[in-house]
C-alpha positions, 0 to 999 in steps of 0.5 A: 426592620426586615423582620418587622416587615416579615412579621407583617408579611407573615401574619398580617391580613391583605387586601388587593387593589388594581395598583396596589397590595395593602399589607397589615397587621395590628402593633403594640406600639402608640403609632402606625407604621407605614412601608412602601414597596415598588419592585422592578415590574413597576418601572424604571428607578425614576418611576419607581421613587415617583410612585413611592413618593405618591404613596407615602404622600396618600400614606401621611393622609391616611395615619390621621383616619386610623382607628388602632396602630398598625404596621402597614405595608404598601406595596405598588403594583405595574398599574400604579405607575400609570395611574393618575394620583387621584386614583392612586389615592382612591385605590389606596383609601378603598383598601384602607376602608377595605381593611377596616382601619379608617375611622367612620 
């Protein structure tokens, strides 16, 4: 899994949002893969596994609108912890549209 995750960091493509880093990198395989990531600048481990709880949530909208399988990694930043999630989600869908992975 760490390797997978290497892999995405290593050749993967990236775009920033206010609370967030969105990490990815096109697979082989038949499905996207998402991983959520939310370091100790975000909060508190209460905080921290609400914010990754949103995220996979906005993450389980998002694989329906992906035009190829990828391996995504989400990673929270500081702000993401006080945002409401509507804009979570905004942030989230703009650095997928960003990317150039939803469907038109």
């Amino acid at each position: 899994m760490q390797r997978d995750f290497d892999a995405v960091y290593t050749h993967g493509k990236t775009v920033k949002r206010p609370s967030c880093v969105f990490t990815w990198a096109p697979n082989t395989l038949q499905f996207s893969r998402f991983g959520v990531v939310a370091g100790k600048r975000v909060g508190a481990a209460v905080v921290r596994a609400l914010v990754k709880r949103r995220i996979r949530a906005i993450a389980q909208e998002i694989k329906d609108s992906l035009i190829k399988p990828s391996d995504i990694i989400i990673s929270a930043r500081p702000l993401a912890a006080r945002r409401e999630f509507d804009e979570l989600r905004r942030d989230i869908w703009e650095a997928a549209r960003a990317a150039g992975l939803l469907k038109q």
